[in-house]
N, C-alpha and C positions, 0 to 999 in steps of 0.2 A: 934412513937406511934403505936399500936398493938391495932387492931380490933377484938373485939370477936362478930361472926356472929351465930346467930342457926334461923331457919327456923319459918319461923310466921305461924296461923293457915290460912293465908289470908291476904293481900294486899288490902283496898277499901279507896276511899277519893279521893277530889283535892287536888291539892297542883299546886303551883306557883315556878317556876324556875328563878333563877337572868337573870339578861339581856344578853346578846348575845354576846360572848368573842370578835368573829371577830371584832362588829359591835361597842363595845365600844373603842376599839384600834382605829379605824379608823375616832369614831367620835371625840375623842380626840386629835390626829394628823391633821385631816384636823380644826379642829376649831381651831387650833394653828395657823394655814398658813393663815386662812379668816380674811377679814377686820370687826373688829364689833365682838360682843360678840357671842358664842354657848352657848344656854343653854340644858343640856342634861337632862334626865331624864332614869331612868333604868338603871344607867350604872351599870357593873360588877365591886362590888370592890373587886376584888380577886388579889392577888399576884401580877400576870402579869399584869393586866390591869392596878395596881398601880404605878407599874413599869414605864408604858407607862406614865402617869402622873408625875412622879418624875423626867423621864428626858426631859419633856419637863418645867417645873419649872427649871430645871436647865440650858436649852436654854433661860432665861428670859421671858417665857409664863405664866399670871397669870392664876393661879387653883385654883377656888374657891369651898369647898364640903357644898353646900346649906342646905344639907339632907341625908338620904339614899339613896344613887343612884342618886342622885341630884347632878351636878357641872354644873359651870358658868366658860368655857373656856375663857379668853379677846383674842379676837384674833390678835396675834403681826400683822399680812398684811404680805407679800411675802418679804420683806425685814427686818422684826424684829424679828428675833432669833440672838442669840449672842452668842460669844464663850462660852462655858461651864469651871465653872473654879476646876471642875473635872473629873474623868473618870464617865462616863452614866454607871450607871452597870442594865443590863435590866433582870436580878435574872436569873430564867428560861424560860424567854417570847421568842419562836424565832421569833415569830410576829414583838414584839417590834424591837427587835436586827435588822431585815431583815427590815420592813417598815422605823426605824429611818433611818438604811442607805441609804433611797432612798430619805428623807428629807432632811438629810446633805449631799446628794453629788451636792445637790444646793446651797449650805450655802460658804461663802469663808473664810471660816476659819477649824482650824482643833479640830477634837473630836475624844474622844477616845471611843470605848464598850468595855465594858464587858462579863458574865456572870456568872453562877453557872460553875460547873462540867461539870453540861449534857449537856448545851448549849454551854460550851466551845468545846465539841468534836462534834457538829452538823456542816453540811457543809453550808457556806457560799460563796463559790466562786461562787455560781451559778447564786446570785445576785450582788455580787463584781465585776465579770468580765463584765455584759454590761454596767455597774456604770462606769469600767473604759473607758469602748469604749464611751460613754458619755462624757467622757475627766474629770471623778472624780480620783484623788490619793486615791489606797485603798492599805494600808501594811499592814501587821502583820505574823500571827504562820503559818505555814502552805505556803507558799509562797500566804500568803492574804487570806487565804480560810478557816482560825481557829480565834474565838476569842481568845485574846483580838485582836482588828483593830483600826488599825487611819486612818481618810477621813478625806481629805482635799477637798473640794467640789472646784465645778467652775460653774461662773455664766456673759454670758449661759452654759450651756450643749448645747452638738450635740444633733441635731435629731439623731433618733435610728430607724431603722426599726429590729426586734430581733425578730428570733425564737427560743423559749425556750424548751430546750430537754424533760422538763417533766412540766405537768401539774399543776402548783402551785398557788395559790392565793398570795401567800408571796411574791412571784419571779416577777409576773406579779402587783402586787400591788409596790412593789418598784421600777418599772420602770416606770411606771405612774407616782409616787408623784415626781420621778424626773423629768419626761417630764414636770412639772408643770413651769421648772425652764430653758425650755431648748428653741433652736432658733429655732426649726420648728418642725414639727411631730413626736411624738412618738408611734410609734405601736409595741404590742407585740402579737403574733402567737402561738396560743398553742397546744400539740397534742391531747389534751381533754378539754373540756372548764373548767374553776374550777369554783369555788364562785365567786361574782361577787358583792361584798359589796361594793369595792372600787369605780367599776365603776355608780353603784347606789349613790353613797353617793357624787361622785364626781359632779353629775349632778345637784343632790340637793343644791350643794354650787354654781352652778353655773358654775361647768365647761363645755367646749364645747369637746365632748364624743361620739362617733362613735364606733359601733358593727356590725363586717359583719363577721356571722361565729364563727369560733375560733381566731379571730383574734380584740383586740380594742386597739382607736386609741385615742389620747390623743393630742386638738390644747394647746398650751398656748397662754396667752394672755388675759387680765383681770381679776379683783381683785375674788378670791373665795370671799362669802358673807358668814358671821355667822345666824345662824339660829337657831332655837328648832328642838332638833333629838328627837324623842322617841326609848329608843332603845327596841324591842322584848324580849321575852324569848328567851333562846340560846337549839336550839333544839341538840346540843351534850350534852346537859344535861340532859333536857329531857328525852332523850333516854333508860338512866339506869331504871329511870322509868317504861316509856311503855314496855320494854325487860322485869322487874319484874311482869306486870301486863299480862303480853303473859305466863310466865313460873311457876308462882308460884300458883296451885290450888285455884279454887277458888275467882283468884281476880277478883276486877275491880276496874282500878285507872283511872282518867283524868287527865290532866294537861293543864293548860288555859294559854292564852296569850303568844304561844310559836311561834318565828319565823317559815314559812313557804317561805320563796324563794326559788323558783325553783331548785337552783344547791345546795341544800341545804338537800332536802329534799328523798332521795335515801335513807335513811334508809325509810323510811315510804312502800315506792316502795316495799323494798326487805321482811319486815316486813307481806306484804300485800300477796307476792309470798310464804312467806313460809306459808299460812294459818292463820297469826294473824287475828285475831277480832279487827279492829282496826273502832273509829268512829272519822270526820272528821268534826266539827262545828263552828259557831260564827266566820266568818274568815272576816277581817277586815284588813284596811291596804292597800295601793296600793306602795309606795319605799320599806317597808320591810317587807312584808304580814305579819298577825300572824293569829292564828287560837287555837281551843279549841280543844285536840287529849284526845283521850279516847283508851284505851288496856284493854280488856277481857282474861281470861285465856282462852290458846286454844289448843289444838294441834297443835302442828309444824313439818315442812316436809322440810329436808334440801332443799338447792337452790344451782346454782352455779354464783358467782359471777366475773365480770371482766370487762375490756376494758372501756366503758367512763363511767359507773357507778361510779368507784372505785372513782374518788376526788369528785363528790357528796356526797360521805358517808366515806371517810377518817379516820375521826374521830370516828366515829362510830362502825368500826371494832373493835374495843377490847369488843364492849358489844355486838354486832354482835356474837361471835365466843361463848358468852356464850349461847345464842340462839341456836344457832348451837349444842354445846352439848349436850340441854336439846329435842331437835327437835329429829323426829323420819329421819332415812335415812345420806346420805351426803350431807354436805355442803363444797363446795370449793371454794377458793377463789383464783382469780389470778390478774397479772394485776399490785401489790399493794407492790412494793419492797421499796415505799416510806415509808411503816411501818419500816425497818430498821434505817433511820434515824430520827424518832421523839424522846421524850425523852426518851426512853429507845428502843432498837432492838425490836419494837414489836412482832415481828412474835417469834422471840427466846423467849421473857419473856410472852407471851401465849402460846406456848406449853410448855413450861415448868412449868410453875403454874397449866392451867388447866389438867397437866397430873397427878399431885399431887393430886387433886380433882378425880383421876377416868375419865378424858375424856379420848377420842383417837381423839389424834392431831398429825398430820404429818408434818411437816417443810416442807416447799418448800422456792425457792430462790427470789421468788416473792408473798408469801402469805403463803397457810396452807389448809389440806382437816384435814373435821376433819367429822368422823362417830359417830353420833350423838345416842340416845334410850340407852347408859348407865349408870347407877346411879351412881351421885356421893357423897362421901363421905366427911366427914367434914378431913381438913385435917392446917398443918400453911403453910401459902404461903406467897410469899413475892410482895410488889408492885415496886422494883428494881426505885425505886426513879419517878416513874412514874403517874402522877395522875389518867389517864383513865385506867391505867391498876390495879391501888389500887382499884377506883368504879364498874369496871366488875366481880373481885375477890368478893365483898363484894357483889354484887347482884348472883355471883356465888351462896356463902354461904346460900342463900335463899331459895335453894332448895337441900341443899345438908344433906346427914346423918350425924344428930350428930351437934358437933359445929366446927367453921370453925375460923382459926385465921388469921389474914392480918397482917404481918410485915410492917413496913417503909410507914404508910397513912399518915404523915402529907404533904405529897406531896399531899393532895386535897386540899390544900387551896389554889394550884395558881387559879385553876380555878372553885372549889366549895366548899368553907367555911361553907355552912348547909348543904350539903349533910345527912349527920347522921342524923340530923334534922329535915329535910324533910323525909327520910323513916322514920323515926321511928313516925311521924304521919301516916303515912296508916296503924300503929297498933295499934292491944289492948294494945301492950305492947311491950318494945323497943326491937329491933331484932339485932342491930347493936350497939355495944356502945363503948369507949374507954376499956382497960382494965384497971381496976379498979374503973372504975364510974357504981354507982350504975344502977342492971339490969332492 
């Protein structure tokens, strides 16, 4: 599907963001494991997160969809999942692909993953290999470190004590939900702390959860409890927003009910350094804060970026860099070689899109300097199968000359199905629309 973008007179309005990628994956998975029902509320039904749901229906977990954003997890207890009687294909989630394998490598039986393309070539050994020191079977492409994978789980697992080479919520999130399953302590060591939804959400169900540092630590030993999650707004969504209402004349956008945790929240941080106008209200919430964020049109003044900021704002990068090119100065970004492998090479497919656009973007082997104050042009670019890199192209277009085309967007709907939707209310009239649906 092909995006045709042109430049609105102004950006004003709220608007409301679906619930929180992370946060619905993980309320989903842990309410599969709990004794007793999860009723969730806000969850993200996009792609991935359904994904997450379909294979765990397929481990014998009931899914019940109450509503919009409404389901009733039943939860099997620590010993009810069952062999799957096919392959878990987890589309393009590596959320899913990565946190299931930390579910099944407590399970004693054997499952297979999947995925798309882009998930087949993302690396998995990173969380296969403590899985096996665990004492899980993990084989497949790659000498185990490519989808597709079969785990044959083992129940207990070893205690783990594991330092993990890079910074990951995924990595350190699948070794947890195995320690759930294993005979004494789980701890993982990270060289930056990342997100930490799992170890929030873990405690809320009742597990016993210990943080010192960069380092958490996981006892087992008693049943998780089902509960009512509410999940937040998912502030990587967010973000394409408040980045529109910072660069595009004239605006002023808010967006309500958007998670704010801590290790979360580094765009807002970086947002704030380079000059945005940002306002910060109605914050509520104590497991998974949320808050009402407001973005002014402003002038922007690059920043440089690095070291343990980068997996607080991960995600955020690809609408980061459009920032960046509309901002007066340099911005660099280092630190952040983990943009190579999401789904698509991000640092490759932002300099190479935004340079089609008119930026100057530099490649580096761990992120991109990009010099910012020149105007860009409408130009067709493509989202190389990637969904954050289709929504920063398309917030590109918002201030660019002329009109701006996006190849290959239906990759928004693993993780924002109204994207379009949603901009095209903070207008007089729609800015962004498929091509050939009326403008």
């Amino acid at each position: 599907m092909r995006v045709i973008v042109t430049p609105p007179r102004r950006l004003a309005g709220t608007v409301q963001v679906p619930g929180d990628k992370s946060v619905s994956h993980r309320a989903g998975l842990l309410g599969a494991l709990a004794t007793g029902p999860t009723e969730i509320t806000g969850f993200l039904e996009s792609l991935d997160c359904l994904n997450t749901l379909r294979a765990l229906q397929a481990l014998g977990v009931e899914v019940t969809r109450k509503g919009p954003g409404e389901y009733r997890i039943g939860g099997a207890g620590p010993g009810g999942l069952q062999e799957p009687d096919n392959v878990l294909d987890c589309g393009n989630s590596g959320t899913s692909a990565r946190l299931l394998l930390g579910v099944l490598a407590g399970q004693p039986f054997w499952s297979v993953l999947t995925g798309d393309d882009s998930l087949r070539r993302r690396p998995m050994g990173r969380v296969a290999e403590p899985l096996r020191q665990m004492g899980a079977s993990v084989v497949g492409r790659g000498e185990g470190s490519r989808l597709p994978l079969a785990i044959r789980g083992a129940r207990p697992l070893k205690g783990l004590r594991y330092r993990s080479p890079v910074p990951s919520a995924q990595v350190k999130s699948a070794i947890l939900l195995a320690g759930l399953f294993a005979d004494g302590e789980v701890s993982v060591e990270e060289p930056a702390p990342s997100r930490d939804h799992t170890e929030r959400m873990l405690r809320g169900f009742g597990c016993r959860v210990r943080v010192d540092g960069r380092s958490v630590t996981v006892t087992p030993g008693g049943d998780l409890r089902g509960h009512s999650i509410r999940v937040p707004g998912d502030i990587s969504s967010a973000a394409f927003f408040l980045v529109a209402g910072a660069i595009v004349p004239g605006s002023a956008v808010t967006v309500s009910g958007v998670g704010v945790n801590p290790t979360r929240t580094g765009l807002l941080d970086v947002l704030g350094e380079m000059g945005a106008e940002l306002g910060i209200s109605d914050r509520q919430g104590d497991d998974e804060p949320g808050a009402t964020l407001t973005a002014r049109a402003s002038r922007l003044r690059g920043a440089r970026l690095g070291g343990a900021l980068i997996p607080r704002l991960i995600d955020e990068l690809p609408i980061l860099a459009v920032a960046a090119a509309a901002a007066e100065g340099v911005t660099e970004v280092l630190d952040a070689a983990e943009l190579r492998v999401k789904e698509s090479d991000r640092i490759a497919t932002l300099g190479a899109e935004l340079t089609k656009l008119g930026a100057r973007v530099e490649e580096r082997a761990d992120g991109f300097r990009i010099r910012g104050g020149a105007p860009l042009r409408g130009a067709v670019v493509r989202s190389w199968g990637d969904h954050r890199i289709a929504m920063a192209l398309i917030v590109a277009g918002l201030v660019a000359e002329g009109q701006t085309v996006v190849e290959d967007t239906q990759c928004i709907a693993t993780s924002y199905p109204e994207f379009l939707t949603t901009l095209n209310a903070l207008t007089s009239e729609p800015c962004a629309y498929p091509e050939g649906a009326p403008a």
